[in-house]
GUNUMAR-365525 format. One record per residue: residue number from 1; residue in one letter; chain; x, y, z of N, C-alpha, C, CB in turn. Coordinates in steps of 0.05 Angstrom, whole numbers, plus 5000, padded with zeros to 4 digits. Glycine has a CB too. Layout:
! residues N
- NUM	A	A	X	Y	Z	X	Y	Z	X	Y	Z	X	Y	Z
...
//
This chain:
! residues 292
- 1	X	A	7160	9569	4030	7143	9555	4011	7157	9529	4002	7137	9573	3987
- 2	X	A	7140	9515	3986	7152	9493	3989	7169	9489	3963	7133	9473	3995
- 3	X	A	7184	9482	3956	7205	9471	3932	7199	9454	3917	7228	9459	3938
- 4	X	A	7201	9452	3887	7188	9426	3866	7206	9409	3877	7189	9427	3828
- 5	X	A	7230	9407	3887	7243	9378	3892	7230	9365	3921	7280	9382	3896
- 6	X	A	7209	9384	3933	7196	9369	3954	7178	9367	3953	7197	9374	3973
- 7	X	A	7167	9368	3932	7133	9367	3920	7124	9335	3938	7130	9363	3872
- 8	X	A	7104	9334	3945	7096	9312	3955	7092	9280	3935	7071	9322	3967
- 9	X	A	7104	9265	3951	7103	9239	3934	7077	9223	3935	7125	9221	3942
- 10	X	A	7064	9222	3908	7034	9201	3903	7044	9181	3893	7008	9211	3882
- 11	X	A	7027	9164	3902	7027	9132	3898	7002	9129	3886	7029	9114	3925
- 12	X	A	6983	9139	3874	6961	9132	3855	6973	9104	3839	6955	9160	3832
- 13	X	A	6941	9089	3835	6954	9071	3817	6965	9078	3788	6936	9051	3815
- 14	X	A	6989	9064	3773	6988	9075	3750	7010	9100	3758	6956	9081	3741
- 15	X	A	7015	9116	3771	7037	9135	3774	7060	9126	3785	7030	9156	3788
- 16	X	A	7085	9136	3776	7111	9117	3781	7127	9147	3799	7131	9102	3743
- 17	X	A	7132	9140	3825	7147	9157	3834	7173	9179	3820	7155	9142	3849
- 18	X	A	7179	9171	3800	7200	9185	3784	7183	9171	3757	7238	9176	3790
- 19	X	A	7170	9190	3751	7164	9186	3722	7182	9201	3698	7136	9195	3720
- 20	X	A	7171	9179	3674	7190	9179	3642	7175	9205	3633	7185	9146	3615
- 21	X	A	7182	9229	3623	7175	9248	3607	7187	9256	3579	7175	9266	3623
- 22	X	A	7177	9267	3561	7193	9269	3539	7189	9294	3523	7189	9247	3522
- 23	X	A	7202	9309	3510	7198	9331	3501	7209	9325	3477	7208	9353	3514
- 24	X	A	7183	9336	3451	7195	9343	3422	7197	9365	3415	7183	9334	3403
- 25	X	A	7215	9372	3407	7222	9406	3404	7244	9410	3397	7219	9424	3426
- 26	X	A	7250	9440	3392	7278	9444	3373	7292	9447	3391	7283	9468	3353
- 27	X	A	7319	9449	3388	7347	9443	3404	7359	9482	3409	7375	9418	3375
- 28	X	A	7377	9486	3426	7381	9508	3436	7415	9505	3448	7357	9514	3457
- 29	X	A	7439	9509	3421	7455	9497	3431	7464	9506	3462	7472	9496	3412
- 30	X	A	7455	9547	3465	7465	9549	3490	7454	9542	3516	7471	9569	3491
- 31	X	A	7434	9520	3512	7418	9508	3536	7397	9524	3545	7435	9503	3559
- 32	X	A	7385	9546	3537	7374	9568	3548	7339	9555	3545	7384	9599	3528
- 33	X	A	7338	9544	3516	7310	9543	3512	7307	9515	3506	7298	9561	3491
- 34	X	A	7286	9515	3487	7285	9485	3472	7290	9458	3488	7308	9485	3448
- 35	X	A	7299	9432	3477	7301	9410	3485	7314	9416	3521	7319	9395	3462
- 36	X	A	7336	9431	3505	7345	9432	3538	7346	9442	3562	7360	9434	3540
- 37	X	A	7322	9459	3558	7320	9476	3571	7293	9460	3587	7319	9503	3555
- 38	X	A	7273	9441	3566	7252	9422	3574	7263	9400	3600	7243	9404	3543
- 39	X	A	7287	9403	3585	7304	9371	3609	7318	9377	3633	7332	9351	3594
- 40	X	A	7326	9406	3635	7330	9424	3665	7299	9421	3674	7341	9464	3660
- 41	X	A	7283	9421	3656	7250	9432	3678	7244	9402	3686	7213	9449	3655
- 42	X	A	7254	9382	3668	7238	9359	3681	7258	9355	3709	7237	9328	3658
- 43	X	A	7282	9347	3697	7297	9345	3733	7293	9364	3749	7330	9344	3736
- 44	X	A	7292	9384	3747	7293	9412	3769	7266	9401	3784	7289	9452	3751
- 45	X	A	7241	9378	3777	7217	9375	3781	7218	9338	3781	7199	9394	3756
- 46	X	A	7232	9336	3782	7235	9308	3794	7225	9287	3786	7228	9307	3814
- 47	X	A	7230	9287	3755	7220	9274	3727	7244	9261	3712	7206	9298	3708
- 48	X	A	7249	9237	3702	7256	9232	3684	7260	9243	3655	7249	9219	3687
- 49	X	A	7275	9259	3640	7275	9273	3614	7294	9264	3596	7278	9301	3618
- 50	X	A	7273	9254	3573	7276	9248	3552	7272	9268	3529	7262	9229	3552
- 51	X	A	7287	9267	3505	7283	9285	3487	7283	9278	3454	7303	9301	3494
- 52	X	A	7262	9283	3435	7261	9274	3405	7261	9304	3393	7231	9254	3395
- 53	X	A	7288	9304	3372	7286	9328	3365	7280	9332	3333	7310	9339	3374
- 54	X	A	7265	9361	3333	7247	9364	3307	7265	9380	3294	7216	9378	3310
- 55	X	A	7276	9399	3313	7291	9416	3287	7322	9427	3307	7266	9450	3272
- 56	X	A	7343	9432	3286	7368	9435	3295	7365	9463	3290	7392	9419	3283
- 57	X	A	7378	9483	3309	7368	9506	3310	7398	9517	3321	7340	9509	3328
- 58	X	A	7411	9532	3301	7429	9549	3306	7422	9581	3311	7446	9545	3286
- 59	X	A	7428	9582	3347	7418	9609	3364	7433	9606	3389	7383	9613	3371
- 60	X	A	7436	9630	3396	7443	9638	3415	7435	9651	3431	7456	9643	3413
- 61	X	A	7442	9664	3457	7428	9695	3471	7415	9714	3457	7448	9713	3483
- 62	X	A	7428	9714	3435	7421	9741	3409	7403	9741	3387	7445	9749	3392
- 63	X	A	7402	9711	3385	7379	9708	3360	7385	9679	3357	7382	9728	3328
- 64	X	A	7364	9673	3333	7358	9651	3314	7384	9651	3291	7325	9656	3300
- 65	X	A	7398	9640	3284	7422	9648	3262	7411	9632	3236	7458	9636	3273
- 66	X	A	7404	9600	3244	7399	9587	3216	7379	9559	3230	7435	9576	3197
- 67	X	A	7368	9539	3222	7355	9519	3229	7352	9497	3208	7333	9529	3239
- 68	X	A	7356	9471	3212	7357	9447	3200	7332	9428	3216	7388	9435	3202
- 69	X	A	7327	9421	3187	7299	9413	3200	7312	9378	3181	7258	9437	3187
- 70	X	A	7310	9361	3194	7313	9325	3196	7291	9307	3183	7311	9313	3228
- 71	X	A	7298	9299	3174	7273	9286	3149	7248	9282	3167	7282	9250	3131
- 72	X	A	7228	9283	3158	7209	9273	3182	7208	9247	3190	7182	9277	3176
- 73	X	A	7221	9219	3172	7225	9196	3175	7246	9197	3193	7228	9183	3154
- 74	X	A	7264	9213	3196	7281	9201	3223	7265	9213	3243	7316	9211	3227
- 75	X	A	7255	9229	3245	7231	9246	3265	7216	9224	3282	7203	9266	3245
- 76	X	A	7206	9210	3264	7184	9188	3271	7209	9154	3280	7156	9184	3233
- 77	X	A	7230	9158	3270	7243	9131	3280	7250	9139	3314	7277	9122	3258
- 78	X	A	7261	9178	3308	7265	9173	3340	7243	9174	3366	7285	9193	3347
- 79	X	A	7220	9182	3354	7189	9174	3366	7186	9142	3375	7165	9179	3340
- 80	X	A	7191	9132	3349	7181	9098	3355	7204	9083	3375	7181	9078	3321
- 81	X	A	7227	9096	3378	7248	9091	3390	7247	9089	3414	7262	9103	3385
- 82	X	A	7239	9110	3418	7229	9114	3452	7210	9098	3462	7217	9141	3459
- 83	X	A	7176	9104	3439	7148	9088	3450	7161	9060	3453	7116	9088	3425
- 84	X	A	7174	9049	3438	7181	9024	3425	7188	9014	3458	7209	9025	3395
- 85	X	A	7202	9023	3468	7221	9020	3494	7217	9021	3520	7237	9036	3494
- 86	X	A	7196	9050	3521	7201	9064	3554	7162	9072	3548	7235	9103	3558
- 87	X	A	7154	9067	3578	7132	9077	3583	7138	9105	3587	7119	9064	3605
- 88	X	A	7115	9119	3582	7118	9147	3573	7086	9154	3596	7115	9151	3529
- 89	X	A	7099	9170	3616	7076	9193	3638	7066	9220	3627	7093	9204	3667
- 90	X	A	7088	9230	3609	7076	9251	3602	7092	9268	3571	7076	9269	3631
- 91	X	A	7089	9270	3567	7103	9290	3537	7096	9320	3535	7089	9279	3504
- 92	X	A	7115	9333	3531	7117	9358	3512	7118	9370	3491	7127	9366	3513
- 93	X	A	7108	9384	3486	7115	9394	3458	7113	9418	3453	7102	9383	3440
- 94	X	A	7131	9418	3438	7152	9450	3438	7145	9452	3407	7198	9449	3448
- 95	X	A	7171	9470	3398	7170	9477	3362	7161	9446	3354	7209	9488	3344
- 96	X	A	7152	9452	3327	7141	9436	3309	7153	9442	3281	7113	9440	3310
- 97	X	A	7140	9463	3271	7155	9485	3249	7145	9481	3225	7188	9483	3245
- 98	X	A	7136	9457	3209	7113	9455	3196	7097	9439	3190	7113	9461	3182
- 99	X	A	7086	9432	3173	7066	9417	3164	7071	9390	3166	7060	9423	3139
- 100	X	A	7086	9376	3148	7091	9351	3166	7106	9342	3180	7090	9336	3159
- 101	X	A	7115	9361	3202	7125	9352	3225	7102	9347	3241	7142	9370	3238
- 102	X	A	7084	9361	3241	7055	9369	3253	7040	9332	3246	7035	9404	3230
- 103	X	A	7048	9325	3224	7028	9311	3218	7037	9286	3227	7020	9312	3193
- 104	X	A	7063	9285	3230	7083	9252	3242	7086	9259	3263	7115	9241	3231
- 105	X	A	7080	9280	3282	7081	9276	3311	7048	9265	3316	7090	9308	3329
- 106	X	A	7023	9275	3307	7003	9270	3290	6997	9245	3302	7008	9272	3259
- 107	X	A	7008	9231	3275	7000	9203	3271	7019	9187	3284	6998	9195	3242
- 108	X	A	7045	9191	3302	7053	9181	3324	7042	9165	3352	7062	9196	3328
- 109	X	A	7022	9203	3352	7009	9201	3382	6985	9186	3382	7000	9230	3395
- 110	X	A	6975	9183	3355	6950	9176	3362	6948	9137	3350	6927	9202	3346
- 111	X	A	6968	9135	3344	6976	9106	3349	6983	9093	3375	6998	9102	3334
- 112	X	A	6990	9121	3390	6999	9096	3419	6970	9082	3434	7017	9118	3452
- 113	X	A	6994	9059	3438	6966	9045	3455	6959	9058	3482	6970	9011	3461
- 114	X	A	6973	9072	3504	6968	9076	3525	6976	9113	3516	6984	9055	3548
- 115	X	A	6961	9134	3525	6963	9154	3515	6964	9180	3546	6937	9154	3492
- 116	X	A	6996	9182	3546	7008	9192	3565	6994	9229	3572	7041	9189	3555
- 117	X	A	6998	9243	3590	6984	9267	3598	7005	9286	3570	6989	9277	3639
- 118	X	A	6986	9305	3559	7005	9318	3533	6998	9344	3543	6996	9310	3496
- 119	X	A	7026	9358	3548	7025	9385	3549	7037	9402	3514	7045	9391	3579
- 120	X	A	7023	9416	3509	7032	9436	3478	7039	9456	3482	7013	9443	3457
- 121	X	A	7055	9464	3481	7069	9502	3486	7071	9509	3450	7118	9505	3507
- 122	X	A	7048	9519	3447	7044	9520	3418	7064	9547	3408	7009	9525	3410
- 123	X	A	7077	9545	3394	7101	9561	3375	7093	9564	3355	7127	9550	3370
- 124	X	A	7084	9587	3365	7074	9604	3335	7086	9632	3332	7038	9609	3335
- 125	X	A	7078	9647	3351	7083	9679	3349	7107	9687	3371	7052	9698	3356
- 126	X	A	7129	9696	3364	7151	9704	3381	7134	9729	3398	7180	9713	3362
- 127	X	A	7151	9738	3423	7147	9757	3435	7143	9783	3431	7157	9756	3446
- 128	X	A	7165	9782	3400	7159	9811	3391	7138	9804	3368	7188	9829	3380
- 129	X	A	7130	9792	3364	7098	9793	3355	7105	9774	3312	7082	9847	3354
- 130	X	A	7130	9765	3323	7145	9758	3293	7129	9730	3288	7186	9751	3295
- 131	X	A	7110	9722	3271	7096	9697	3259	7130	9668	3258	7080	9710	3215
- 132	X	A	7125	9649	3271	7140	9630	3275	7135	9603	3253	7137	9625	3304
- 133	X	A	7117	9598	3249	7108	9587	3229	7081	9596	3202	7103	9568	3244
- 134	X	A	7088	9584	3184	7074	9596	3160	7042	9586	3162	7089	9587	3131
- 135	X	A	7020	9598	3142	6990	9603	3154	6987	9566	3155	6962	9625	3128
- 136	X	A	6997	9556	3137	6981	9532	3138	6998	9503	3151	6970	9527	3106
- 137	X	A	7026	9519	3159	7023	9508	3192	7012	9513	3217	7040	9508	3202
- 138	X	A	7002	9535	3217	6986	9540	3236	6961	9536	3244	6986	9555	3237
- 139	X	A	6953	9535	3223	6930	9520	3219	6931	9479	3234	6928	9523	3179
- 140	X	A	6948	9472	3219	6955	9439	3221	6963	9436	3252	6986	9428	3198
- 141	X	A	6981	9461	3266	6978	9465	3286	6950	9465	3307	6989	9481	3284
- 142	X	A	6933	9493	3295	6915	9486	3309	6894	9462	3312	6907	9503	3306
- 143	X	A	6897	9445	3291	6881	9421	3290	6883	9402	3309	6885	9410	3269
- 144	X	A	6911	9404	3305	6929	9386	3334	6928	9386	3364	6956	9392	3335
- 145	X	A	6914	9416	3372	6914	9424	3397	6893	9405	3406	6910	9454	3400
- 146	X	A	6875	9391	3396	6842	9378	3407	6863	9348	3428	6811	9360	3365
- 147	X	A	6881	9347	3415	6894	9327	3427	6909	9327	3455	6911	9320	3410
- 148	X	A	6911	9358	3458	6927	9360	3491	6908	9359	3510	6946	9388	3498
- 149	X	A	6918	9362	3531	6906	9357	3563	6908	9395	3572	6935	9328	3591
- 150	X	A	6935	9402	3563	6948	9432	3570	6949	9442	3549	6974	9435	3582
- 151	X	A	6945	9472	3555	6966	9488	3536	6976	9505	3541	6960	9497	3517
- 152	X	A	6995	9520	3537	7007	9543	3551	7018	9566	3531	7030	9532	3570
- 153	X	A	6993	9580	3514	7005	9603	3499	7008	9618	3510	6997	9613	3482
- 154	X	A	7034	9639	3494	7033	9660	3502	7014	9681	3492	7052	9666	3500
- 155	X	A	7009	9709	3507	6989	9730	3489	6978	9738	3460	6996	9749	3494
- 156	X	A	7010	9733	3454	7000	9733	3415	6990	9706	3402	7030	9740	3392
- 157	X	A	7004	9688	3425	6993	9655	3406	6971	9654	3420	7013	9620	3408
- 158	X	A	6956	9667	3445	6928	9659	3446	6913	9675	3432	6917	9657	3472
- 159	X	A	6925	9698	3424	6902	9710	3405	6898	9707	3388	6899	9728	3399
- 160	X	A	6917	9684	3374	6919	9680	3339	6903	9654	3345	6957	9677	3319
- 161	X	A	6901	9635	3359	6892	9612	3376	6858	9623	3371	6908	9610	3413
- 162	X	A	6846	9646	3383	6831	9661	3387	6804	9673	3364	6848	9677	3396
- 163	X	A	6832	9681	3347	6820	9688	3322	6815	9726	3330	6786	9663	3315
- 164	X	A	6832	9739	3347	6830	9766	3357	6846	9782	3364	6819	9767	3374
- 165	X	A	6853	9794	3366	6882	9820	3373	6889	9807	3396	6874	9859	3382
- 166	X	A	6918	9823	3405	6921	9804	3424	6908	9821	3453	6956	9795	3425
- 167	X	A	6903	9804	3470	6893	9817	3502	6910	9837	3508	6894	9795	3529
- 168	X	A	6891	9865	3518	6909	9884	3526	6905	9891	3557	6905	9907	3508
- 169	X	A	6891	9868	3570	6877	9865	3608	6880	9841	3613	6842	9873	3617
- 170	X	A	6877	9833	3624	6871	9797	3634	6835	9795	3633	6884	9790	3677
- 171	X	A	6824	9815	3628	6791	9811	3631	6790	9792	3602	6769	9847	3630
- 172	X	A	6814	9804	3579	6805	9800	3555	6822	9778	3546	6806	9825	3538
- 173	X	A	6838	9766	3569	6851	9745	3566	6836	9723	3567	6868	9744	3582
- 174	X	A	6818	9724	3594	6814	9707	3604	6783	9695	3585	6816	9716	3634
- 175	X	A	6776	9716	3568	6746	9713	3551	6765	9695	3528	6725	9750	3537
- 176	X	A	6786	9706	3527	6806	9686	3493	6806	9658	3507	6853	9696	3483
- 177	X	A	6813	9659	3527	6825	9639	3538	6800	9617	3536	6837	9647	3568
- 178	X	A	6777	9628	3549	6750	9611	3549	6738	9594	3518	6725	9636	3558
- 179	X	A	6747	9614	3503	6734	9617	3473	6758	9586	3468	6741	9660	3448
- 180	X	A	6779	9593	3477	6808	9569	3456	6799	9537	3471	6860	9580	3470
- 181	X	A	6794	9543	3495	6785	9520	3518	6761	9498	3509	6773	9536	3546
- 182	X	A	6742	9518	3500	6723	9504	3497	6720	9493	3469	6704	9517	3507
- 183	X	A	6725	9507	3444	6733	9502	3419	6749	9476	3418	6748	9525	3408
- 184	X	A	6772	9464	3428	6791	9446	3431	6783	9434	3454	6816	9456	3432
- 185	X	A	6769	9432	3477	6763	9415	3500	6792	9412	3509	6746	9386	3493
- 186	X	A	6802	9432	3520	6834	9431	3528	6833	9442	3551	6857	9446	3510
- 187	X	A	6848	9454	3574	6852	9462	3593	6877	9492	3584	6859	9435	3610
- 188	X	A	6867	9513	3588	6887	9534	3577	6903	9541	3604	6872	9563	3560
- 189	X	A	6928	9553	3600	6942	9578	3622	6945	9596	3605	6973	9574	3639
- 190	X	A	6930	9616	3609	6932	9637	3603	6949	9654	3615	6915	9643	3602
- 191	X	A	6975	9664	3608	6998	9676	3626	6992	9705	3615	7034	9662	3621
- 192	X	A	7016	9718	3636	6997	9744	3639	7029	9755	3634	6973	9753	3674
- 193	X	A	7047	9739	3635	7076	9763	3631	7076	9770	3611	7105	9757	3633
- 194	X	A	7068	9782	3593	7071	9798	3571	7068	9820	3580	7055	9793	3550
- 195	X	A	7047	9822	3605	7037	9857	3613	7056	9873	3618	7019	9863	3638
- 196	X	A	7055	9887	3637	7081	9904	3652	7070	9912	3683	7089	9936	3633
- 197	X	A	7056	9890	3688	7039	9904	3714	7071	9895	3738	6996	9882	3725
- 198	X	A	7058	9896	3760	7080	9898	3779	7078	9858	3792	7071	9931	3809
- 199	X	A	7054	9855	3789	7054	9818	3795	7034	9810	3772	7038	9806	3833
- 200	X	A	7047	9789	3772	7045	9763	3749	7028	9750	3742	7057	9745	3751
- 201	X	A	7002	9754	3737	6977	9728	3752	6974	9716	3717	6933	9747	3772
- 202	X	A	6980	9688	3726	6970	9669	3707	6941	9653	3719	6997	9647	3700
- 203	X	A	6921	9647	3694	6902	9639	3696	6893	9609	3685	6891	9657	3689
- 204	X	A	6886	9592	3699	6879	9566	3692	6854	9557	3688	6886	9552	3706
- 205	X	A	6845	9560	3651	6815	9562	3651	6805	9534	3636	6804	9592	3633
- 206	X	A	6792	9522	3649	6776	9490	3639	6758	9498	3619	6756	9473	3665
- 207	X	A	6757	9479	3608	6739	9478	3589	6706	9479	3599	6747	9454	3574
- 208	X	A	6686	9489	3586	6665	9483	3600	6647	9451	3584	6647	9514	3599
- 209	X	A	6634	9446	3607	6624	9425	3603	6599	9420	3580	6618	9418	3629
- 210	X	A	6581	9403	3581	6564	9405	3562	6533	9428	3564	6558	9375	3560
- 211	X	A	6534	9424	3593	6513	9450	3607	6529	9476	3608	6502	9443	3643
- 212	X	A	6553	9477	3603	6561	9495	3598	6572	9512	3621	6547	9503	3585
- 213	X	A	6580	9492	3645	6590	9510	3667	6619	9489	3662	6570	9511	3703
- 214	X	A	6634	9517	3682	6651	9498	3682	6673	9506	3707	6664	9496	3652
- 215	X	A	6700	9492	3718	6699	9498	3735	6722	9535	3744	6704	9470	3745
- 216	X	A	6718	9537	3773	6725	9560	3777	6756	9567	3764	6721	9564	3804
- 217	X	A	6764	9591	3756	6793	9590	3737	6808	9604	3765	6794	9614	3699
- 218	X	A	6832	9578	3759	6845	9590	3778	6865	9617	3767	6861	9566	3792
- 219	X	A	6870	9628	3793	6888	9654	3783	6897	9651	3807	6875	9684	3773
- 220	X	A	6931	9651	3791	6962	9653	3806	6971	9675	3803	6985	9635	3797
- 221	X	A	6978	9691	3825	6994	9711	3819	7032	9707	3839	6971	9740	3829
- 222	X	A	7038	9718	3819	7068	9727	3828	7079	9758	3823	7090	9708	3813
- 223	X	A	7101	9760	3844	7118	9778	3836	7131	9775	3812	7135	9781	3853
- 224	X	A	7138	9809	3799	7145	9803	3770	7171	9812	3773	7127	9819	3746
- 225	X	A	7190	9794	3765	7217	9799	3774	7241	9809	3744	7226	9766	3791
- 226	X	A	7235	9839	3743	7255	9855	3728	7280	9844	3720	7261	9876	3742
- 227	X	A	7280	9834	3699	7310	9824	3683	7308	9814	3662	7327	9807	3693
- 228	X	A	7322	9815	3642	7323	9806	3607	7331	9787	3612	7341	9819	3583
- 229	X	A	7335	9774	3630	7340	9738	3631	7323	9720	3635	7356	9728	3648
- 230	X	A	7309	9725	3608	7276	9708	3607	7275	9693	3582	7245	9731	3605
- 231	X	A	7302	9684	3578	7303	9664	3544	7299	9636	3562	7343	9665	3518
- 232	X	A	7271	9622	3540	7264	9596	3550	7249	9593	3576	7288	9583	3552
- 233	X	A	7237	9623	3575	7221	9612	3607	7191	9596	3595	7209	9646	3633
- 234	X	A	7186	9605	3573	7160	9589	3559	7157	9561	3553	7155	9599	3536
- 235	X	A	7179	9537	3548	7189	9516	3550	7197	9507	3569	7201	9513	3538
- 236	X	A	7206	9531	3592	7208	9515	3614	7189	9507	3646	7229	9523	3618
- 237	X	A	7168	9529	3634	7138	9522	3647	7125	9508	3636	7120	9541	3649
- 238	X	A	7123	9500	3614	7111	9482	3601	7114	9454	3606	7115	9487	3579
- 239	X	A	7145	9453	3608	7153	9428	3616	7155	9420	3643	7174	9424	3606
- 240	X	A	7158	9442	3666	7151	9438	3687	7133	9422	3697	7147	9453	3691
- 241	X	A	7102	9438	3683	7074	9428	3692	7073	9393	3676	7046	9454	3676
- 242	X	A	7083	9390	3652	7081	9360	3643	7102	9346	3671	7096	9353	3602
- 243	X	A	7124	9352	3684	7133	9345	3698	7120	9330	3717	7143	9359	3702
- 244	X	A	7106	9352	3734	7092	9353	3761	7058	9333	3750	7087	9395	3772
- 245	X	A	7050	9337	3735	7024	9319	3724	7028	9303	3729	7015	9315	3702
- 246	X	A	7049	9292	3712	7067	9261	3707	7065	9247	3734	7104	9264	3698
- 247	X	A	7076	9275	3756	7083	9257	3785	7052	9252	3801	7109	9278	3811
- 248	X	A	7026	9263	3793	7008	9260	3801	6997	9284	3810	7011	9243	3814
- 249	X	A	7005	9299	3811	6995	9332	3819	6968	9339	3796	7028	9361	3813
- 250	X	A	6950	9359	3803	6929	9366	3785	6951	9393	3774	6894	9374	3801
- 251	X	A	6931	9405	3753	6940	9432	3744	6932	9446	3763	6932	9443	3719
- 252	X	A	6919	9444	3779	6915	9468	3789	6942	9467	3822	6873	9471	3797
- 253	X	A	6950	9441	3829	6963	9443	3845	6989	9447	3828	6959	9424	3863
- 254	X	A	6987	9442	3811	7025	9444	3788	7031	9473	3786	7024	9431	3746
- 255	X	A	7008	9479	3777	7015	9519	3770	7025	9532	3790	6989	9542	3764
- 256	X	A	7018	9540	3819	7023	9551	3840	7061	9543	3845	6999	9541	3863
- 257	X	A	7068	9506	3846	7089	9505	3850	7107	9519	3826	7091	9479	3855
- 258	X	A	7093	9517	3803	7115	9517	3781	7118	9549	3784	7106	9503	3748
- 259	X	A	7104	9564	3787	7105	9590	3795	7121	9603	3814	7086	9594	3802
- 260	X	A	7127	9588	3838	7142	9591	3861	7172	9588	3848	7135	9568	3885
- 261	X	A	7167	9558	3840	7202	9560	3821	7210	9573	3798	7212	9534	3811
- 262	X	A	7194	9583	3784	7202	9605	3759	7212	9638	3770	7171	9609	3738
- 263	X	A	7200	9641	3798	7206	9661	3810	7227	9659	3820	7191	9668	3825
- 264	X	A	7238	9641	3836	7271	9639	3840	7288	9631	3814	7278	9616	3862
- 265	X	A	7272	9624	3798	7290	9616	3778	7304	9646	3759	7271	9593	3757
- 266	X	A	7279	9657	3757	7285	9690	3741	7306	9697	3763	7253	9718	3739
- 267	X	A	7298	9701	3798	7316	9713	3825	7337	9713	3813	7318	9697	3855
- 268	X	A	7349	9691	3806	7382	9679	3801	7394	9686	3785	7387	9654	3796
- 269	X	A	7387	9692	3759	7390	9691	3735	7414	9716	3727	7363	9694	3724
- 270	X	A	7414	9726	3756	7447	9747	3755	7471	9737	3764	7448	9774	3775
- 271	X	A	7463	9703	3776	7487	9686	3785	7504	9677	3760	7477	9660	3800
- 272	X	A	7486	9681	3734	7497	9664	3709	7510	9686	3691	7471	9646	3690
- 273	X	A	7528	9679	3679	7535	9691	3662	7537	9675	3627	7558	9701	3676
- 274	X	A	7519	9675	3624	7518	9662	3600	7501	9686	3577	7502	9631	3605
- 275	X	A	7531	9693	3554	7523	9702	3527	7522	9735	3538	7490	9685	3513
- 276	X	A	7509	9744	3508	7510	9784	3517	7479	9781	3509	7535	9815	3492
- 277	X	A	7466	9772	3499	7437	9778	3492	7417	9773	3518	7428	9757	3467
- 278	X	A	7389	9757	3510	7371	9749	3532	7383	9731	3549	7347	9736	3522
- 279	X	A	7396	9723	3562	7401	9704	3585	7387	9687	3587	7401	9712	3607
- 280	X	A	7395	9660	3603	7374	9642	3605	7366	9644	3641	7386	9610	3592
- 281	X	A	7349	9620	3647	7336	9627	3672	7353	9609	3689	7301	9622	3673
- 282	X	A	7352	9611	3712	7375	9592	3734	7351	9570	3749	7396	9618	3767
- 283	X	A	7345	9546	3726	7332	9527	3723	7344	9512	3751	7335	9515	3693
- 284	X	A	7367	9504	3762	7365	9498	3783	7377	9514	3816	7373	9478	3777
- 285	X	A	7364	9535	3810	7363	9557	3836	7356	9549	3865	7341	9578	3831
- 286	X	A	7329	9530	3867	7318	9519	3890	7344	9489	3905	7282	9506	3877
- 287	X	A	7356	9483	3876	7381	9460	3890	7405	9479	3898	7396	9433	3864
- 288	X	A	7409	9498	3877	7447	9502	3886	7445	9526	3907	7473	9515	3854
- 289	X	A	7411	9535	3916	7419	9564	3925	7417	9584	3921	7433	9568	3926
- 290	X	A	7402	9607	3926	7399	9625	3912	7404	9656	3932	7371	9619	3899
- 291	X	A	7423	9669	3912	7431	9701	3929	7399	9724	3928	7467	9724	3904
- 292	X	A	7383	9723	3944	7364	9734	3944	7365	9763	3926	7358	9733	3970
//
């Protein structure tokens, strides 16, 4: 199969063979998640990665310990810093954390004059089902979503997204998924690893149109590859797919690759030895090699 570092090269007008990408989001000093974990996905995918950070986040393998959050005015200098400078193909966005962070990334984006492909990995509900931000960031959150191209929750943030328990099938995913799509005119992935089935199928559901069709949802499946070394795989699909957009790929051709490499990436993840808690994923597995 083929490798994101051999993803085919487009020359569309307007697409730059190595495109500028940028991720805002909280920091992860042991590289596992967050900023840096966004800037392994852009190179591992053959992207330029840039990074504006929202919140300083002391964690490790084992947990969250403490977090510093940066005035929102330096927030927005290191925004303008970048627009100010560098053409921008695509952006991410990771933690937020509250209200007006939400509102100066906000009124950032919608000042630019040329308005780059925006992927949102909305951070709201941890895995074990723990609320990440308070109601009326979530809210300010959800307001914000009308603005992306992508989104990529997980099961509890599409059901809170949803306004419903969370999906306990993919039948009941894929009806949340329709309901968040069309509400926001966004493009959802509805991911399916939360389940425990034996393969992986994530779903890519469009929004429907004004007649109300819309187009067919794709569904990816993978092997589901057994191991607690799954810290930051949600930031680093996320950032993947803004990667691969950036280079000219559709979502529906981005998901399948980014899929192929999250699967060797989990494969690896016994090559690393990093920390005693969740592990992180072996973000570049497809370059250094991988012990099957």
């Amino acid at each position: 199969m083929t490798s994101p570092a051999s993803a085919p090269r487009r020359s569309p007008s307007g697409v730059r063979e190595i495109p500028n990408v940028l991720s805002i989001a909280g920091t992860d000093p042991t590289g596992g998640a967050g900023i840096q974990a966004d800037l392994k996905s852009f190179a591992a995918h053959g992207a330029y990665g840039m990074a504006v950070v929202t919140a300083l986040v002391a964690q490790n393998t084992e947990g969250v310990r403490d977090i510093h959050l940066p005035p929102v005015t330096f927030l927005r200098a290191q925004l303008d810093a970048v627009s100010d400078d560098v053409a921008l193909d695509a952006v991410k966005v990771g933690m937020l954390g509250t209200v007006e962070v939400i509102e100066t990334v906000a009124q950032w984006w919608d000042g630019l004059p040329d308005r780059p492909w925006l992927v949102v990995d909305p951070v709201m509900v941890a895995t074990s089902g723990d609320r990440l931000l308070q109601a009326d960031a979530e809210q300010a959150l959800i307001e914000f979503l009308h603005r992306a191209d992508l989104i990529t929750p997980n099961i509890p943030e599409l059901a809170l997204l949803a306004g419903q328990e969370p999906a306990a099938d993919a039948a009941t995913l894929v009806r949340q998924a329709r309901s968040v799509a069309d509400a926001h005119g966004v493009v959802v992935l509805a991911k399916g690893g939360h389940f425990d089935d034996d393969e992986v199928e994530d779903i890519l559901v469009h929004p429907a149109d004004d007649d109300g069709a819309r187009p067919d949802e794709g569904r990816h499946v993978s092997e589901r590859v057994r191991t607690t070394s799954t810290h930051g795989t949600g930031c680093s699909v996320s950032s993947a797919l803004a990667a691969l957009r950036a280079r000219g790929l559709s979502w529906d051709e981005a998901v399948p690759q980014v899929k192929v490499w999250m699967t060797e990436a989990l494969r690896d993840t016994q090559r690393l030895n990093v920390g005693h808690g969740h592990g992180p994923i072996q973000h570049f597995a497809h370059l250094w090699g991988t012990q099957g």
